[in-house]
C-alpha positions as CSV (number, residue, x, y, z in Angstrom):
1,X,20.4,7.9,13.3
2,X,19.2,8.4,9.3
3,X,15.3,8.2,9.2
4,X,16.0,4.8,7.0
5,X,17.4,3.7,9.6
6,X,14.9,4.3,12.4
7,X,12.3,3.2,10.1
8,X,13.4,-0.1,9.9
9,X,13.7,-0.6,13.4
10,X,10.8,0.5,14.3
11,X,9.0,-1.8,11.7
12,X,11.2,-4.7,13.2
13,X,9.8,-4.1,16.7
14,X,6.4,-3.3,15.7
15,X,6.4,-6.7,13.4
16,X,3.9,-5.3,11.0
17,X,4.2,-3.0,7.8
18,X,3.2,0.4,9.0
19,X,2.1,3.8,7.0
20,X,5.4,6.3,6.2
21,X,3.6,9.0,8.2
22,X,3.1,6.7,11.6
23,X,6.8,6.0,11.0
24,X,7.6,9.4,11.3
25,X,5.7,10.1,14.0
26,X,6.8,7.3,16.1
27,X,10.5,8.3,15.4
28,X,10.1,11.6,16.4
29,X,8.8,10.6,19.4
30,X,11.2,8.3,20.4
31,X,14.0,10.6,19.3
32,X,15.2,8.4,16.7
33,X,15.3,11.5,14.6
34,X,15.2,15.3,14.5
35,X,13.7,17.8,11.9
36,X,14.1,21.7,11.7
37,X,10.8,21.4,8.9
38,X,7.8,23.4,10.1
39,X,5.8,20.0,9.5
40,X,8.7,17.3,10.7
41,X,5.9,14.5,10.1
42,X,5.2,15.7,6.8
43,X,9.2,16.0,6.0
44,X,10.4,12.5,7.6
45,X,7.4,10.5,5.6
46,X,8.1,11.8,2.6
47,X,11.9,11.3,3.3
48,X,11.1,7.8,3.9
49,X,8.9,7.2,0.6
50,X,11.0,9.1,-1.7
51,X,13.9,6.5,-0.6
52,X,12.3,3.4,-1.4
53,X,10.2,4.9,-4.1
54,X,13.8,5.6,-6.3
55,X,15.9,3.2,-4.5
56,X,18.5,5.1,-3.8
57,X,20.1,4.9,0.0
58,X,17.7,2.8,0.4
59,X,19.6,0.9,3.7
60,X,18.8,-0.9,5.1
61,X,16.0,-1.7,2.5
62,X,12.8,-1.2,2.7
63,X,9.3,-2.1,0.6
64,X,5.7,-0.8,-0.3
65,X,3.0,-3.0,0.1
66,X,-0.6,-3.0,-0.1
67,X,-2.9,-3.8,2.4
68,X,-6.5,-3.1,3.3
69,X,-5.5,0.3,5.0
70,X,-3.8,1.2,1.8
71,X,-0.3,1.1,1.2
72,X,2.5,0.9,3.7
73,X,6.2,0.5,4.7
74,X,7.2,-2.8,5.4
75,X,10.5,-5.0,5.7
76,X,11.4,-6.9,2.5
77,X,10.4,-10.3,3.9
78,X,7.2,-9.2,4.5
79,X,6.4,-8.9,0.6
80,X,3.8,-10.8,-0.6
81,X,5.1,-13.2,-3.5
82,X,2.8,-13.5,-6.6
83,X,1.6,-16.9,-7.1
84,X,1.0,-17.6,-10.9
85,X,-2.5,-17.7,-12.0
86,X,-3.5,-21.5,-13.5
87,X,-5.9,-23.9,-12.8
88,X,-5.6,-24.7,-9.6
89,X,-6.2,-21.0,-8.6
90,X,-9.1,-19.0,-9.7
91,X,-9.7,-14.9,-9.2
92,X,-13.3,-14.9,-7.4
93,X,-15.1,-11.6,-6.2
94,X,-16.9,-11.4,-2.7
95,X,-18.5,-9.2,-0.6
96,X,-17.7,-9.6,2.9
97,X,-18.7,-8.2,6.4
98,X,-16.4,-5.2,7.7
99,X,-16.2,-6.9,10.5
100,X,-15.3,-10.4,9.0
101,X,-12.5,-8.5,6.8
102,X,-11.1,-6.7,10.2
103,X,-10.6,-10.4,11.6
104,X,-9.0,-11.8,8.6
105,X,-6.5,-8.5,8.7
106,X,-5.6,-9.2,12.3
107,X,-5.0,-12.9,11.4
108,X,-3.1,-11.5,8.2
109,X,-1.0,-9.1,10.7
110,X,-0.7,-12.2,12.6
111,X,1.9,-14.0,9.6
112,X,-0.6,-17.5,9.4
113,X,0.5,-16.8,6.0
114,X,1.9,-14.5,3.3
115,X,-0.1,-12.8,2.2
116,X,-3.8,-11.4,3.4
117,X,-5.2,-13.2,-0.1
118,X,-3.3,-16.3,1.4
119,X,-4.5,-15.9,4.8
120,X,-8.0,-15.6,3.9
121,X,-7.5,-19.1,2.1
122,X,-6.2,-20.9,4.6
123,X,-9.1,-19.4,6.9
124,X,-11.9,-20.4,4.7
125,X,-9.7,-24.2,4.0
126,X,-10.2,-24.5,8.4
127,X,-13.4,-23.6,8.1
128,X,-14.7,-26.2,5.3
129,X,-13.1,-28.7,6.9
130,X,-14.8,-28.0,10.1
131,X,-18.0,-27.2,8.7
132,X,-17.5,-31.0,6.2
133,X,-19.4,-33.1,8.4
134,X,-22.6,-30.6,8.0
135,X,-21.7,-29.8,4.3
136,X,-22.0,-34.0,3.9
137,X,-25.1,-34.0,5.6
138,X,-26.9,-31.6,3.1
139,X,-26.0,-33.3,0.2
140,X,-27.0,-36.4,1.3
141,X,-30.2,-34.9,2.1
142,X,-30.2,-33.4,-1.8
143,X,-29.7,-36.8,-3.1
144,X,-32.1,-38.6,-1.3
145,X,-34.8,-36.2,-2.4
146,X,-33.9,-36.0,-5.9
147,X,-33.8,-39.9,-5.7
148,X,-37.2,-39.8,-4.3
149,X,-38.0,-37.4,-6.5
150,X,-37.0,-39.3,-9.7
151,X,-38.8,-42.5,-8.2
């Protein structure tokens, strides 16, 4: 079997974009594929980068991707699609809990949407809307003060 080849199955049974060298390794283990190299992990990863990274015999086809690991191999379908920047979508910087970010990754490896960006959107949507009865509450509270306040 041609390390392209083995690669792409075993992303397609592991269902997640995996790093070029734990492809390797996991083929070799299986006996997916064979390498006389004095480092065989070494030689198959950069086998399967080199491929995708010029495009040639690149079948069946495989991507890079970015995730917060670093970057992987993953199946084509798996590529995030750039959403356009306007209006309705603002660039904002936060600083979250390792242990947060490790949850929205799983939920990310999980496909409850494209992208992790995505995922961590529709995460945060679930969790306003939960947390809206509470939010209400507060400003409520707000007003009536600054009413009283005012009086």
């Amino acid at each position: 079997m041609k390390v392209q080849e083995a690669a792409y199955r075993l992303l397609t049974d592991e269902g997640r974009p995996l790093s070029s060298r734990e492809l390797a390794r996991r083929a070799l283990e299986r006996g997916m594929v064979t390498s006389a190299s004095s480092d065989p992990v070494f030689s198959i990863a950069s086998t399967i980068e080199k491929t995708i990274r010029h495009g040639r015999y690149n079948r069946p086809e495989l991507v890079f991707v970015r995730s917060a690991s670093g970057r992987r191999v993953a199946l084509p379908a798996w590529k995030p699609r750039s959403v356009p920047a306007g209006p309705e979508r603002r660039m904002v910087s936060v600083q979250i809990p390792a242990d947060l970010v490790e949850k929205i990754t799983l939920a990310a490896q999980a496909r409850l949407a494209p992208t992790f960006d995505a995922t961590t959107a529709l995460l945060l949507r679930r969790g306003l809307a939960a947390a809206a009865p509470e939010i209400k509450q507060a400003v409520m509270r707000q007003l009536d003060a600054l009413e009283r306040h005012a009086s």
